[in-house]
C-alpha positions as CSV (number, residue, x, y, z in Angstrom):
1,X,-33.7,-27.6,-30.8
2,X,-36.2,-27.5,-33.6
3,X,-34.6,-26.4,-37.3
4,X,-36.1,-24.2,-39.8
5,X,-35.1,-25.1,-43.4
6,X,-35.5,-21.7,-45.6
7,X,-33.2,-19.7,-47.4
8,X,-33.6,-17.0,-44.9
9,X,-32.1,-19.4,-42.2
10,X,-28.6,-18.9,-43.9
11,X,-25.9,-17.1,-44.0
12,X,-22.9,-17.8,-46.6
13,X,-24.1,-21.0,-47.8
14,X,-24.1,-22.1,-44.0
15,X,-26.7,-22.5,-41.4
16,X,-27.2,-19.5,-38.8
17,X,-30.5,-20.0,-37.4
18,X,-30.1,-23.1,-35.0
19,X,-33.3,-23.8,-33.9
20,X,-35.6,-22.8,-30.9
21,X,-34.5,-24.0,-27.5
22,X,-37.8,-24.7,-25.6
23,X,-38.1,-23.9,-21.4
24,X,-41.7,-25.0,-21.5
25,X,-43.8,-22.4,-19.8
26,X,-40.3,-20.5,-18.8
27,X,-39.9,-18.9,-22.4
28,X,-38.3,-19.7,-25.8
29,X,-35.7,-18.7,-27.5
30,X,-34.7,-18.4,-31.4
31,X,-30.8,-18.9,-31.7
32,X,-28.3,-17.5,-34.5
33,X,-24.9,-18.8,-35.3
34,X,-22.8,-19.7,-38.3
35,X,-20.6,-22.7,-38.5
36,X,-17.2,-20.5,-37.7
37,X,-18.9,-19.0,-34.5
38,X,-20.3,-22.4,-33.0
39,X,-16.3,-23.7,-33.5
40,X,-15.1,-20.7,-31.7
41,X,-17.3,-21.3,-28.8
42,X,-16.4,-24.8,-28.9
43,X,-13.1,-24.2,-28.4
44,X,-13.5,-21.8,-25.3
45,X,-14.0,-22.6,-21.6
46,X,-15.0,-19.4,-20.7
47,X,-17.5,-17.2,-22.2
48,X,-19.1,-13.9,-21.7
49,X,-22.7,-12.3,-22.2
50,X,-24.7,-9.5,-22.6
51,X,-28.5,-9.8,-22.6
52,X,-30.0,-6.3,-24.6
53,X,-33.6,-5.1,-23.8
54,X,-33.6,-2.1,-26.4
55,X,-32.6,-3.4,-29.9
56,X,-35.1,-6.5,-30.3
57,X,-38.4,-6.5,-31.9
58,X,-41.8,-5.8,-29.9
59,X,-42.6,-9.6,-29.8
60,X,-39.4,-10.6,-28.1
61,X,-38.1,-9.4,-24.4
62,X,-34.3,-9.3,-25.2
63,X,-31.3,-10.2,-26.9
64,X,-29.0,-12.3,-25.4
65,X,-25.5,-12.6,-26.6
66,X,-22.3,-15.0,-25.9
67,X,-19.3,-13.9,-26.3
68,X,-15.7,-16.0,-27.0
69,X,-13.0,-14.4,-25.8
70,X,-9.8,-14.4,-28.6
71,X,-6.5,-12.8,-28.1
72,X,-7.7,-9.3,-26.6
73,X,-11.2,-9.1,-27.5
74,X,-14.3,-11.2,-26.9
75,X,-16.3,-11.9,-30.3
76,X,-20.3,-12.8,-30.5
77,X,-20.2,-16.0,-31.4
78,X,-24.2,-17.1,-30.5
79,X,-27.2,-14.8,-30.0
80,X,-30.5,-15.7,-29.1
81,X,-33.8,-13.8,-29.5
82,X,-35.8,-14.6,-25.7
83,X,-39.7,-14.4,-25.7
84,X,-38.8,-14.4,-21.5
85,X,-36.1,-13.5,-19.5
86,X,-35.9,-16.3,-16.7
87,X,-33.5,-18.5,-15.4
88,X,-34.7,-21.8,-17.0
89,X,-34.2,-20.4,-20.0
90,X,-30.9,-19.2,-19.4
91,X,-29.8,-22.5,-18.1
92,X,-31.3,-24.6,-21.3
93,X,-29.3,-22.1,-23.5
94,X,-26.1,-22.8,-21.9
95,X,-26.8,-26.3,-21.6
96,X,-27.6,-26.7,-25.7
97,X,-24.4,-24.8,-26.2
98,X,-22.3,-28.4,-25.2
């Protein structure tokens, strides 16, 4: 993932924008998460998503969320702005997740 050093990249003191996960001509990404969110995922097996069409900005096609489940309630935990919506890029997001 390429970084981005600015103060605008942080949250808390702590990184939230991770990079930009690359699929080539199959899209980008820009991904979002803090320190405490990427441990939470890290800890699960299991995660759920929701990929949003109507709350991103022109440029982008949607917003795609993870979730980490916790006692009774699943918790965004990573979200990613997509430029595309196919399944390469999908895959490289789940695969930089590990």
């Amino acid at each position: 993932m390429q970084q981005c050093e600015t103060r605008y990249a942080k949250v808390n003191d702590g990184d939230f924008y991770r990079g930009v996960v690359d699929a080539g001509e199959h899209g980008s990404a820009l991904v979002f998460a803090s320190d405490e969110q990427l441990e939470l995922l890290r800890l699960e097996t299991r995660v759920h998503f929701d990929a949003n069409f109507k709350v991103v900005p022109t440029v982008f096609y949607q917003l795609f969320t993870l979730f980490a489940p916790f006692a009774d309630a699943a918790f965004p935990v990573v979200y990613a702005l997509m430029l595309r919506k196919t399944q390469a890029l999908y895959s490289l997001l789940e695969y930089s997740r590990k």
